[in-house]
N, C-alpha and C positions, 0 to 999 in steps of 0.2 A: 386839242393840239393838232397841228399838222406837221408833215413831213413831206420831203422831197423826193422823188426818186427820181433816175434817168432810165432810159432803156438804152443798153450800149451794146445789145446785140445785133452782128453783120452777118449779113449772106455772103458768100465769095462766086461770082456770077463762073468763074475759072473754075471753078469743081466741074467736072464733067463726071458724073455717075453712070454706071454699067447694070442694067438690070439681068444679063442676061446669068444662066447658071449654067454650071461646066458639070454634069453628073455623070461619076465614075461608076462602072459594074465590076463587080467583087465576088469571085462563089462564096461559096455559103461560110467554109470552114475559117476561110479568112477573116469573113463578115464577124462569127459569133467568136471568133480572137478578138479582133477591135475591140466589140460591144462588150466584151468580158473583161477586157483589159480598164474600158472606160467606167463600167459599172464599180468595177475591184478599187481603181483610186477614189472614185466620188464615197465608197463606203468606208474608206481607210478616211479619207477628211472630213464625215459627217461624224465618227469617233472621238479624232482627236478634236472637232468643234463641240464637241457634250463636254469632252472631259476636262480642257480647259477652260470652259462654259462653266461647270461646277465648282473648279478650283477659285474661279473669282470670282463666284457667288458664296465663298465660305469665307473669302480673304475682306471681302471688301467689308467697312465700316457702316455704309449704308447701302445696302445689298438692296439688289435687283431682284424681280422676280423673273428667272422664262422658264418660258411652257413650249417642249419642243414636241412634235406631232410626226411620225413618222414611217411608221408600219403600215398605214393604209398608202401612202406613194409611195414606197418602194415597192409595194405588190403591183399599184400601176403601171408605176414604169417597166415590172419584169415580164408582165403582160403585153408594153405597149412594145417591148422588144420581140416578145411570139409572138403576134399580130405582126410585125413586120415580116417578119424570118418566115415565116407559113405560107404568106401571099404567091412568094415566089422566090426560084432558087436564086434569081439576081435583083436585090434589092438598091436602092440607091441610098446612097451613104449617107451622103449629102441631108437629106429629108429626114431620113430616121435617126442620124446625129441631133438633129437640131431638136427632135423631138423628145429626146432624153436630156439634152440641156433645158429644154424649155418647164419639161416637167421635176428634170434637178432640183432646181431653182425654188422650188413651192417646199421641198423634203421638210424645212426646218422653218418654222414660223416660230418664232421670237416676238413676246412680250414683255415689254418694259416699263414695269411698273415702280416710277420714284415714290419716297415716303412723304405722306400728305403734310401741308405747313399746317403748323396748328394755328388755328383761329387765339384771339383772343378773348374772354370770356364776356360775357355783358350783365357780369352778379355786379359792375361795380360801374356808372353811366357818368360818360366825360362832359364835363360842362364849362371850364375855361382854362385856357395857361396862359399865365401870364409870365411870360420870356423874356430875359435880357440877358442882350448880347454884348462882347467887348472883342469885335475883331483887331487881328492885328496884322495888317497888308506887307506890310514888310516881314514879318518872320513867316504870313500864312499860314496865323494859328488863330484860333476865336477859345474864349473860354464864355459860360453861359450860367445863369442863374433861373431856375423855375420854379415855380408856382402853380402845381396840378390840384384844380378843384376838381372834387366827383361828388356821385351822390353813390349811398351805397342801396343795392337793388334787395341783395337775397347777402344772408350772412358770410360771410369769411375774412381770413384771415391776410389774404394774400393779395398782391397789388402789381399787376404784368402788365408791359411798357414794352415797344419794341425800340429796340437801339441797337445803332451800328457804329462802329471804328468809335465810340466815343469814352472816355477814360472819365466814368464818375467819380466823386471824391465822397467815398462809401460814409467815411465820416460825419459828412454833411444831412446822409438819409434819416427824415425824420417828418411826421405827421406834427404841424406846426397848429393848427386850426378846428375846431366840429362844430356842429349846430350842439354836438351831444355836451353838455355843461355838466351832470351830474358822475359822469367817471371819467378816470385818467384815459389822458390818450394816448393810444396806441404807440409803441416801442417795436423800432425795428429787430428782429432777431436774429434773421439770416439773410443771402440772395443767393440766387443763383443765374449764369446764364444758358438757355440753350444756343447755341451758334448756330445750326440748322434753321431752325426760326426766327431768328433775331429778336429772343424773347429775352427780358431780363424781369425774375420771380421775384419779392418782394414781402419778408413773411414777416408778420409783426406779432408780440405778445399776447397781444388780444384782441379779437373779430372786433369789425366795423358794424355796427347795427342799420339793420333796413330802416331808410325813408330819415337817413342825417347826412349832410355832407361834411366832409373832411379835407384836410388839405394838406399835400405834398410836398413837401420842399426840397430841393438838391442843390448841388452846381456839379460841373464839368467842364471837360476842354476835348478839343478834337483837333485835328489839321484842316487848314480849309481846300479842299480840291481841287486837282487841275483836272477831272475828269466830265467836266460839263455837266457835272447835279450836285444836288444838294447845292450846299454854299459853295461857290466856286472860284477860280484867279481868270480872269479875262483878261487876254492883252490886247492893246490899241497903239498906232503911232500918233502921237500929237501933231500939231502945225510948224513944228522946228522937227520933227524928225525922229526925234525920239519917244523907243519904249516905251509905255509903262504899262501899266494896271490897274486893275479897279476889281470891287467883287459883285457878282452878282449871283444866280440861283435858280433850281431847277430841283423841286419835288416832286413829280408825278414819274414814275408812279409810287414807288415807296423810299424815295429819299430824305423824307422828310424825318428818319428816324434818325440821319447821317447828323444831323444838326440838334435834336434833341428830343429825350426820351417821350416819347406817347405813342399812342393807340393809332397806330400809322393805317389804318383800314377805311376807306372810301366813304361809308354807312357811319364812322363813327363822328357825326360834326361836333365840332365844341365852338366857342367864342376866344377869341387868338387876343391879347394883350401886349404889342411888341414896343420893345425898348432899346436901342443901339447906342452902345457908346462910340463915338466918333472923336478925330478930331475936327478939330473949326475950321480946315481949308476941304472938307469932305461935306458932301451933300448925302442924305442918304431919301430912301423910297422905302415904303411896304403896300400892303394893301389897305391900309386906312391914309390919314392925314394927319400929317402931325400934329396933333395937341397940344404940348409944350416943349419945349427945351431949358435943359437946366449947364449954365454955366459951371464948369466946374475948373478945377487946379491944369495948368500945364498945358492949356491953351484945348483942354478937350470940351467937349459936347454931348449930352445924353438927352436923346430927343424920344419922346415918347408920342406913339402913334395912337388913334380913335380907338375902339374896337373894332373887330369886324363883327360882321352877323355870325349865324353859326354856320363854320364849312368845313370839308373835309382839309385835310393834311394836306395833301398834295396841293391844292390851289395858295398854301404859304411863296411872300416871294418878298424877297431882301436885297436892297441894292446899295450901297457905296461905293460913290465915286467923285474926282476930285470935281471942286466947284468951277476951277479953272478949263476944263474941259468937254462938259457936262452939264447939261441944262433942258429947260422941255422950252417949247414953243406958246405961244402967249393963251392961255386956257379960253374955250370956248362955252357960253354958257348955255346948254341944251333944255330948249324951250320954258316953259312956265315951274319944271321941277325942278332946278338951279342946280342940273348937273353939269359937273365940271368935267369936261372932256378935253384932252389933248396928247401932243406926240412928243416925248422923249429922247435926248441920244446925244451923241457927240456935239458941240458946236459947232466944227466948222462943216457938219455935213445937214444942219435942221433948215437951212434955205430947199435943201432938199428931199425934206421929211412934208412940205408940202402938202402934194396933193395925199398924202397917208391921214391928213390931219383932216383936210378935208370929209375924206371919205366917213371917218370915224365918226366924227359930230354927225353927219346924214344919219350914217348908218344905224346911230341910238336912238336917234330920233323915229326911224322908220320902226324899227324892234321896241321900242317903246307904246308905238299904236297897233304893229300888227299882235304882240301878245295882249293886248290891252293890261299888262300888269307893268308897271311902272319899275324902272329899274333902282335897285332896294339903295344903292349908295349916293353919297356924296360924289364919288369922281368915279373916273375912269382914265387911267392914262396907259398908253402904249408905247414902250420902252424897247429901240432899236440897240442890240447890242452886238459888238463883233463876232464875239465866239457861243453861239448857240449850239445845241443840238439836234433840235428839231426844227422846222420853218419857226413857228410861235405855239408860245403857251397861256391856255387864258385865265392867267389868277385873278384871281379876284379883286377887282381893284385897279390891276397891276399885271396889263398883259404883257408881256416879253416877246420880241421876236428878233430875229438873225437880221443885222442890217439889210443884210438886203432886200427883206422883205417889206420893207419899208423905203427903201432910196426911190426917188424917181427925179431924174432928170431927162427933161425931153430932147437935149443935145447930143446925150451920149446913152439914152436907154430906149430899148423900143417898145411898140407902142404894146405890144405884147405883155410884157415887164410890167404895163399900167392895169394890163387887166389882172394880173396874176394877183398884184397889191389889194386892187378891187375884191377880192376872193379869200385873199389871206384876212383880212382885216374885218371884213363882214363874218366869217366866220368863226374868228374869235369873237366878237360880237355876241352873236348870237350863243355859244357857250357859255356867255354869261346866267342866260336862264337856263338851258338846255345842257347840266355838268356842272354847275355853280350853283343856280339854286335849286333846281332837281338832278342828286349827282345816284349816279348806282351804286347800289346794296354792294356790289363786289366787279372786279378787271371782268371776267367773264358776259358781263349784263352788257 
């Protein structure tokens, strides 16, 4: 993924700074007033910050740990005030002020220890979902049906899934499928979820036996978001002028729970089965290719896509958007492995998706010889859309980036702008081996 920054920090040439110091002389008695005075309040607020310190470390729901340290500096500091006061009857203020500030400051060392997310466990090994979606763009609501294959590793009873904001229909929970034929299959008995982890527990009648698989079935519904992940509402102006929308998507780093229940962790790849119900004036995108589309009632469309290989969560990506609006650039076919390469976006902006289309086809081609391992899909396409929130992301398949990292006109954009394109585009590229097919064990790596 990449991201943008600016630096908007200024000088102001107009500061004129003063090094010079004005230092006052004090005798003595007035000296150890001040220092008495200043010592007595920094100990009346190093009190009341313990005792309100403890109070909402009893109050709080997920409590903090701190560890405050404090008896060996305060003995510094009462030192570093006879060390001054000793030297001489007139001390300068100034100096040995700043030295009991300087060493204030260190009194209270605070550790802040939050409560660790729990992993989810690896007794139970993810092997495919098969998902189907039925967005609906106008109310901005999606409801979903799935299909969780596992295999079971080490015995248990229990089947945890991370999900968020999403409203299961508990009645639907149910183990539909096993390799195991000779017992009944397992019956849900309770859930539960944690909110801290975005875990949802899963306890059935009876353990799952190592080295069978079995299979999960739900549905649900969620809101689709205006907040730039997961499944999200993207607005664009058309060539008359008006509004609208379209949806696209943004799972990395764990959004991908936002849209449906599974093992949202980096390490854990499975093989992705997607399906979208559309209608017939809507185009949609995933990381495979569409496979078929089945006609159905009321002018809708349910288009089901290839698989993909096995990948992590995060690299999921979903797009609907009207056909009228909407279209890629005429596909390019990259060398002797008939891959399909091409650029994405609005129509009346792909004259100037260009030189991005260009770059792309090279750029496979060159990552295709310098790793000498062959890039694993059928396509690759890269999808400029208005409302991003990072520069681009490189799913699989199905890279996403913020228009503009894709526009180049040589009229109105400089030549700058062409190299930035050059850089964003090669480097999703290159994620495709480097995060796609070798991705990290966990965010940390």
């Amino acid at each position: 993924m990449v991201s943008e920054s600016f630096d908007l920090s200024t000088t102001d040439p107009t500061i004129i700074t003063n090094d010079s110091k004005t230092i006052y002389h004090v005798k003595k008695p007035i000296f150890w007033a001040i220092v008495s005075g200043i010592v007595a309040i920094f100990i009346t607020l190093l009190v009341l910050t313990i005792y309100f310190g403890v109070n909402q470390k009893v109050s709080a729901s997920k409590t903090t740990a701190t560890t405050t340290t404090t008896t060996a500096k305060i003995a510094a500091t009462t030192e570093a005030i006879e060390a001054a006061t000793a030297s001489s009857k007139t001390t300068t203020l100034t100096a040995t002020t700043t030295r009991i500030i300087a060493t204030a400051t260190e009194l209270i060392e605070t550790t802040i220890l939050a409560p660790p997310i729990e992993r989810i466990p690896t007794n139970l090994r993810q092997e495919e979902y098969r998902l189907t979606l039925f967005p609906n763009l106008t109310s901005e609501t999606f409801t979903g049906v799935l299909f969780y294959t596992f295999t079971c590793l080490e015995t248990t009873n229990e089947v945890v899934l991370h999900q968020k904001d999403l409203l299961l229909n508990n009645s639907t929970i149910k183990i539909v499928n096993s390799s195991l034929t000779v017992s009944p299959l397992p019956v849900l008995d309770s859930w539960s979820y944690d909110d801290y982890s975005e875990l949802i527990r899963l306890k059935f009648s009876s353990p799952f036996i190592p080295n069978h698989n079995y299979t999960l079935y739900l549905t649900f519904s969620a809101n689709i978001s205006r907040e730039l992940h997961g499944l999200y509402i993207s607005k664009y102006i058309d060539t008359n002028g008006i509004t609208k929308t379209f949806m696209t998507s943004q799972m990395e780093p764990t959004h991908a729970r936002t849209v449906f229940p599974c093992i949202d962790e980096p390490a854990r790849k499975a093989i992705f089965y997607i399906s979208v119900l559309h209608d017939s004036s809507e185009r949609v995108w995933s990381n495979g290719e569409i496979q078929r589309t089945e006609i159905l009632d009321k002018g809708k469309l349910l288009s089901h896509f290839t698989p993909t290989l096995k990948m992590s969560t995060f690299l999921l990506a979903i797009i609907v958007a009207s056909k009228s609006d909407f279209d890629c650039r005429p596909e390019s076919i990259v060398g002797s492995t008939n891959i399909s390469s091409r650029v994405c976006g609005r129509i009346d902006i792909l004259p100037q998706l260009a030189y991005a289309d260009e770059i792309a086809s090279k750029s496979l081609v060159y990552f295709n010889e310098y790793f000498d391992i062959p890039y694993p899909l059928p396509k690759l396409e890269h999808f400029a859309v208005p409302d991003f929130g990072a520069g681009a992301m490189e799913n699989y398949g199905l890279a996403i980036y913020r228009e503009v990292g894709l526009f180049y006109d040589e009229n109105t954009v400089s030549a700058s702008r062409k190299q930035y394109i050059t850089t964003v585009v090669t480097h999703e590229i290159a994620h495709q081996w480097f995060g796609n097919l070798v991705s990290p064990a966990w965010w940390g790596e």
